[in-house]
Every structure is written in C-alpha cells, then in structure tokens.
N, C-alpha and C positions, 0 to 999 in steps of 0.2 A: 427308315432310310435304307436304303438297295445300299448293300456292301459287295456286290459280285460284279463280274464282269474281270477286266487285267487284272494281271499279277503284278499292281504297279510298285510293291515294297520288294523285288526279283532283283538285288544290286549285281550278282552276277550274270545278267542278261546279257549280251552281244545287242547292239543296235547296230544291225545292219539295213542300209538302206535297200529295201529289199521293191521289188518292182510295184506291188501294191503299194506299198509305202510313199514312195516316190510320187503316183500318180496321185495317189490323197493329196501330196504336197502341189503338185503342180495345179491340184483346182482349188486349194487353200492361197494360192497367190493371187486369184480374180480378184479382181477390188472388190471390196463390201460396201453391203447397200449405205446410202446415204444418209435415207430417210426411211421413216417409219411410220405409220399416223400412233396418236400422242394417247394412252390410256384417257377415259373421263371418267375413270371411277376414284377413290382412294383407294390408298393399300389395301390388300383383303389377303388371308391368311395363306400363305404362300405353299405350293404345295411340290413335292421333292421331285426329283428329274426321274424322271423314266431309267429302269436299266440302259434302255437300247440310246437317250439320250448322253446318259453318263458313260458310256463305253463311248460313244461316239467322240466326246468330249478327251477321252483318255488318251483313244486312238490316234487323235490329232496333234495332239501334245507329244504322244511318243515320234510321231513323225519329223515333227517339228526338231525335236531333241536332236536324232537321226541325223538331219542334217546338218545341223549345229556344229555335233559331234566331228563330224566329215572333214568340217570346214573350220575346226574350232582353231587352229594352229595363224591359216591367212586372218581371219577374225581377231585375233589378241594383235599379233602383226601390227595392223593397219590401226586398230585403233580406234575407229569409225564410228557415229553416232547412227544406232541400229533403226533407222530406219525404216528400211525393208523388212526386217525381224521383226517390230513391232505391227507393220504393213501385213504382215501372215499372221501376227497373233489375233489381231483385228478379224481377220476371214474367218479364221479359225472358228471364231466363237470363245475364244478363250477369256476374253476381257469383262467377258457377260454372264461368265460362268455364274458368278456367285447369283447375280440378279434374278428375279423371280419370274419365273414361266410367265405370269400375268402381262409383262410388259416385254416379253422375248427374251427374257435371261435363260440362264442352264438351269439353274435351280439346285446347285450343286451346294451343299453346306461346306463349312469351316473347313473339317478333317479334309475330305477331297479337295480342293481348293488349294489347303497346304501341298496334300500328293501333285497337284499338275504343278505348283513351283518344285517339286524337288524334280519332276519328270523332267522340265524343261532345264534345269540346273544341268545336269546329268549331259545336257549338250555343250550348252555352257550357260557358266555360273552369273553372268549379267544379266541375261536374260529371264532367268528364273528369278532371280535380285528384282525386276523389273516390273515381273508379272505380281510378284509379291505387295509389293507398294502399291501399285496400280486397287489389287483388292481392297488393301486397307484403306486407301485415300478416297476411293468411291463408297467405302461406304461408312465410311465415317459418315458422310453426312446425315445416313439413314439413321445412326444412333444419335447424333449430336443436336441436329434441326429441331425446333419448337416447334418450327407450322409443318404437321405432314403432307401439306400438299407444296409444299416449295421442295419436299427431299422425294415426293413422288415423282415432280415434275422432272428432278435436277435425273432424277434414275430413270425414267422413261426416255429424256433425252440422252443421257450417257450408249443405252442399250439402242437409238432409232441411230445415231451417227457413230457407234462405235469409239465412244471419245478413251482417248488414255489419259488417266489425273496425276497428278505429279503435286509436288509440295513444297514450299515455302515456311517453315514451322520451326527451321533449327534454335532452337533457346539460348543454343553458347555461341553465336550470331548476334553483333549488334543488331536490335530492331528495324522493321521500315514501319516508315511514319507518315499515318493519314490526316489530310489538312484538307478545312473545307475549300470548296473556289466557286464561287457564282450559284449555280442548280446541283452541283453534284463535289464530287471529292476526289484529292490528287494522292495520289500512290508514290512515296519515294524511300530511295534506300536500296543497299544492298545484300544478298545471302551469300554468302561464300562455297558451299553445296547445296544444289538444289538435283537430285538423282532423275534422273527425264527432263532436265532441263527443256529441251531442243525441242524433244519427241513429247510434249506433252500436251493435251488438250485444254483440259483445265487444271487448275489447283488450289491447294485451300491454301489461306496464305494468312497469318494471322499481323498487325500491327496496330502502334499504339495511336490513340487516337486524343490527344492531350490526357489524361491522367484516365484515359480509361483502355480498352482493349477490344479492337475490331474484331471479327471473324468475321474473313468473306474467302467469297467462291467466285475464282475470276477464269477468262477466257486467255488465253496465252497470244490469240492473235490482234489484239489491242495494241497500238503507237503506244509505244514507252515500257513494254516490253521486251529486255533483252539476254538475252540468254549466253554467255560466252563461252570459246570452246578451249577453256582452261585447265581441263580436268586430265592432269599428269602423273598418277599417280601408277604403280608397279603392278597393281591387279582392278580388276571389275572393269577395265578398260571399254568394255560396251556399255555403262550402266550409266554413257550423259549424266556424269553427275558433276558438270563444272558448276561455273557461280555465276546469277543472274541479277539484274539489276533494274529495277524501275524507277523512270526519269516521267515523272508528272504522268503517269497512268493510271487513266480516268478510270474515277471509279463509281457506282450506280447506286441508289437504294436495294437494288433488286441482287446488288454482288455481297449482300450482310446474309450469313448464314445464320448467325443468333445477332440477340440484341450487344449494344456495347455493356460492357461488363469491366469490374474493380480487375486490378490487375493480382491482387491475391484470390479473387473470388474461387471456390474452388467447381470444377467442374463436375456436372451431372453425373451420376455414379454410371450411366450406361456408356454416357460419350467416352468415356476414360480407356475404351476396352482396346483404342489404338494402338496403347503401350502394350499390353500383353500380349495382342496378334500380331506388332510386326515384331517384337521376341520371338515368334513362332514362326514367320516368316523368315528372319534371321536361321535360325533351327535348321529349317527345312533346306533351303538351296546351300546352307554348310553341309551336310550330308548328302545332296544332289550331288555336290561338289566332287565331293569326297567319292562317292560312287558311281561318279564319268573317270576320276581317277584308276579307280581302280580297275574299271574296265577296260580300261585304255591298256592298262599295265598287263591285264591277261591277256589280252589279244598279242600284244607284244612278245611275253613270256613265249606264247603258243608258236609265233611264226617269225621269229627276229632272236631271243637269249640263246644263245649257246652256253652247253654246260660247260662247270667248270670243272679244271683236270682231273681231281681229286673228285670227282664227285661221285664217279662210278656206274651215272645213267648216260644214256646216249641222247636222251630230252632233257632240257631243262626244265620242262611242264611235268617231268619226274621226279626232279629232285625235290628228297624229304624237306630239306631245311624252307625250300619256296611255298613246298606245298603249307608247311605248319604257318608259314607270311599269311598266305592267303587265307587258311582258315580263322586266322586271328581277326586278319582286317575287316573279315566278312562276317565274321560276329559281333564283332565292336559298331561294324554300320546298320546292321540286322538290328542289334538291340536299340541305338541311337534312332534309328526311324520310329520301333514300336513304342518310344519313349515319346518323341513327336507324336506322333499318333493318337495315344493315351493324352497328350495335354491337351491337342485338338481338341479330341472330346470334353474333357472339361472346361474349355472356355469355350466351347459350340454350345453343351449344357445351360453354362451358365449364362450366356448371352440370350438365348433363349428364353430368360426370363421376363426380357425386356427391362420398363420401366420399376419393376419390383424386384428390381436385383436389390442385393444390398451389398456398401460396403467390404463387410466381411467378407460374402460369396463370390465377388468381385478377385479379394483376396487372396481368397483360395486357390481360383485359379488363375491366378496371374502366377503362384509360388509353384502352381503344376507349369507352367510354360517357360516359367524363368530355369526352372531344371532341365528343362529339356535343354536350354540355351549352352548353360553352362558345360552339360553334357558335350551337345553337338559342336562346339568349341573344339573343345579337348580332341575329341574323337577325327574329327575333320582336320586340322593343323596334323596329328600324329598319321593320320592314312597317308596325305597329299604329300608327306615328307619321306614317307616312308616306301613307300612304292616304289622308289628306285632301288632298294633293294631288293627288289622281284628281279629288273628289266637289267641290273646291269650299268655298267657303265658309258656301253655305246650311247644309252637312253639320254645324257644329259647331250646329246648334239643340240646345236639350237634350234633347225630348221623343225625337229620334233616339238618343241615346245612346252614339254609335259613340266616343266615347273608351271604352268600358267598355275593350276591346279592349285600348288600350293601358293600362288600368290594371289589370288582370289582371294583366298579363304583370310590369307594372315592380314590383309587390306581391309578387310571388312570387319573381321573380329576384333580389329580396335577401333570401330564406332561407339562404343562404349565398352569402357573396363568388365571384361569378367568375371573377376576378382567381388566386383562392388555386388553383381547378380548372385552370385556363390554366397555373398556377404547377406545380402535378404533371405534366400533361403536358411542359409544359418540362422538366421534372427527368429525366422518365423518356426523352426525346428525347436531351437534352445527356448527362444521365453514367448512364442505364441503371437509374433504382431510380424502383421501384412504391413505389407510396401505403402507407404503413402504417394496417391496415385500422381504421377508427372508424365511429360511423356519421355521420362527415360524410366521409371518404378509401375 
C-alpha cells in the first residue's frame, strides 16, 4: 500500500483557501454522475489506489475541510442538515473511497479512509462524523452478506449513484417491527437517533420479526419513511442525527441482507468488525476535532492575542508560557493521531483476513482501536477546552464560535461511556479476555 503523497498527520497546518484550492472546490460542486453500467463479474481481488489516485483523494478532502473551516462559525449557527456538504462529498469521490477500483471506488484501505475523516473533521466535526459512518455502514455489508453477489451488487450500485448509507441499528432504542402483509412485509416503529437521517440513501436497519431478527438494506425514498428534524442537541449540529420513524414501510424479499436469525444468535466473526471501525471512526474526527481547534487558535494567537503586560514580548506568538500551550497540545494530537493510525493498521490487518479471522484476532484488535478511543477522548475534550488559553479572552465572543470545537467533541463522547472502553482494555491487559463482540464491544 503507497503511504506517500500529503502530509495529512501536519495538525499545525494553516488551511487556507488558497486559489487552486478553491477552483478544485468549485468543480467538486458539479453534480456527480448518476449512473454507471453495473460490474458482471464477482468480486475479484481488489487492488490499492494509485499514488496519483490517493493524493487526488487527499487533495480533495483537504479542499473540502478548507472551506468548512471558512464557513465553520455560519454552519454551527444555522444548524442545517448538510446537504450541500454531502452534495460535494458525493463529487468528490470521497463516499467511494474505500470501494474497489473494479467497480470505480478509490481503493483506498482502512488506515487512509480513517485520515480523510480526520481531514474532513479538521473543517468541521459533523462532517468528518458523517463520512465516518457512511464507510462503515457501506461496507458492512461487504463483511456481513452470505450471497456475494447481493454485496457486489449493493456496492457497484452504491459507487454507479453515489449513494450515502446511514443506519437504523441503535440497541438502547425500542425495536421496529416486521409483520408480514399480503406478498411482502410492513416496516413499523420508531429510532430516536438515526445520524444522516434526512441526507441518507440507504440504510441498514435491523428489526424483530416475531421471535426472530431481520437484517435488511432499505432505500430511504419509500412512503412510510420519515425522517424528523429533531435533532437539538449542543454539538455535531450538522451530523442529521434526529429520530426517524417507519409507518407501514413496505418492505421486499430482496431488502433481507442475511437470513432471519435467533435473536441471541451470535454474529459472524467478520460481520462484527463494525464495532471496532466505527471506535476508530470515533478516534479519528475527535482528533480532526481537536486539530481544527487548534488551528483556529494559532491563526488567532498570530493576528488577533495581544500580549499580556507583564509578559515582556511585544507578540503574543512570542510569549514562552503560549508557546510551551502549543507545544504540549501539538504533541498530545501528534501522538493521539500516530495512536489511530497504528490501530488502523491492525484492524486493516486483521480484516484482511476475511472469513478466517478468528475470534481472538478479532480481539485483538478491536483492544488496539478501543485504546485509541479512549485516548482520543481524553486528548480531544482537554485540546477543545483548552485552547482558549492561547487566544485569550476576547476569543470567547460568540459571533467566533470557537466553543463549537469543544462541543463537538463533549456531544459525541458520551455516545458511549469511556470509562466502560478504558474498562475492556483493562480486562484484556490484567487477565487476557477480548471484548465480547456487540455493537458497542
């Protein structure tokens, strides 16, 4: 795998929109194509992106961030379900990164995949949140699916119309519940977050089906699909993540992803690897996070702090006590990336295995990605908080915005206890036993 091209782990970079930049962005706004003619072959060994493709890939994503970035203040603002943002991710190429050159994907593994959510975090935090999800939910079906021509199918069409997937799967969510009705079957019930609600193409949606357990793959533009725009929360403000509701939404033979299954049954050791990637997911755009903050803060420090009386420089960009800030935060984010990075690889590794994963190797590294978690936790809440002790006090105006940063981060990091994450690493350190796999372990 090509590891060159950006310097995409550079958390002190400036993202200025700069004229090339800009003109990338305005031909990444054309609409993307619609259609595609449909692979006839099976899968066949997937083979890695070109430098010149995966820079391209990189370049687009920093563009994208770029503007984000610009605009990141009116964006928390308003509140709005990113439409348009998803509408460029789509052009971009970015939603197809992971998918395999065979069928027009990027061909871009795990580890980079993670890098273009922290890229796109780094503008803002929803966003990268966004693209996140979208990986793991497309391609879970590639690991989960029994017939591989129903998960080639589902991925040739995802990469010919550029679809974004979204999810229906929360567990501490009453159920929705599948009943037969005449030729096919009715979809009802409600989720209370569903993250792409609005903005999503398709999604996997799991419910019970009398005493057994659906898995299907449905289209979002079917009567009895609804999506609401409830989602009021302090941070992630772009990331549509209200609550959706299905009112008799018919549902197909052809919408079953696997067969019906016991509702304890335990899942395929490969299909499991959801939980660990979007742990890594998580990881990734809390460090994005973390490192649009921090940029934000130097740019500021540079052309906005005044020093303070006693300080004795005539810059604030001189003073010892800021500069020893920034070297801290910039190590703490430095290490927390090459931390991600390193788990990447080993749940890239081990995914890699496919169907002869086992278990244990499973394990393994989900305990290398859950540490990154817990890590980029830590690390990201203490940068986003701390940053205004760079910039000063003027910095807490509101029209600046620079809490968004930290309200991101603290919104998001209680979708699940870190505590409980810290807790399985422990287990697995002290007496040697992996997570039993959920989709929160």
């Amino acid at each position: 795998m090509h590891r060159t091209g950006l310097p995409v782990s550079d958390i002190a970079a400036r993202l200025p929109i700069e004229e090339d930049a800009m003109s990338l962005l305005h031909a990444l706004r054309s609409p993307a194509p619609e259609t595609a003619p449909e692979p006839e072959r099976p899968p066949a060994p997937t083979a890695a992106a070109s430098a010149a493709d995966r820079e391209r890939l990189f370049a687009r994503a920093t563009a994208i961030a770029a503007d984000l970035r610009a605009r990141g203040a009116a964006l928390d603002r308003d509140g709005r379900p990113p439409f348009s943002e998803i509408t460029e991710l789509k052009a971009a190429g970015l939603l197809n990164a992971l998918h395999p050159p065979e069928i027009g994907g990027g061909g871009l593994d795990w580890v980079d995949g993670l890098r273009l959510v922290r890229i796109l975090a780094r503008g803002e935090s929803s966003i990268g949140q966004l693209l996140g999800y979208h990986f793991v939910n497309s391609q879970y079906i590639v690991w989960a699916a029994e017939d591989g021509d129903l998960a080639w199918r589902l991925s040739s069409e995802t990469v010919a119309k550029s679809l974004y997937w979204g999810a229906a799967v929360n567990p501490r969510d009453p159920g929705l519940v599948l009943t037969r009705k005449d030729d096919h079957y009715v979809l009802n019930g409600r989720k209370t977050f569903s993250t792409g609600a609005r903005i999503s193409d398709r999604i996997n949606a799991s419910a019970a089906f009398g005493d057994q357990i659906a898995s299907l793959v449905l289209p979002t533009d079917r009567p009895g699909y609804i999506a609401h725009d409830d989602w009021d929360n302090i941070g992630q403000r772009l990331s549509d993540s209200g609550s959706v509701v299905f009112e008799d939404f018919p549902v197909h033979d052809g919408d079953f992803l696997l067969p019906l299954a016991a509702p304890d049954a335990a899942p395929k050791v490969l299909a499991s690897f959801n939980t660990p990637l979007i742990q890594l997911v998580f990881a990734n755009f809390y460090i994005g996070t973390a490192e649009g903050a921090l940029a934000e803060a130097l740019d500021y420090v540079r052309d906005t702090t005044r020093p303070w009386i006693t300080s004795g420089v005539e810059r604030a960009a001189d003073d010892p006590h800021i500069l020893e800030r920034v070297g801290e935060f910039r190590a703490a984010l430095k290490a927390a990336a090459a931390l991600a990075d390193s788990a990447g690889h080993a749940v890239q590794t081990a995914l890699a295995r496919g169907h002869a994963i086992t278990e244990r190797e499973r394990g393994e590294a989900a305990i290398e990605a859950y540490e990154s978690k817990v890590n980029a936790t830590h690390v990201a809440l203490d940068v986003t908080a701390r940053v205004f002790e760079l910039m000063g006090a003027r910095a807490t105006a509101g029209h600046y915005r620079f809490d968004r940063y930290w309200r991101n981060v603290r919104t998001h990091t209680l979708h699940d206890p870190v505590f409980y994450k810290a807790r399985e690493v422990g287990d697995f350190a002290l007496n040697d036993r992996i997570p039993t796999p959920s989709l929160y372990s």
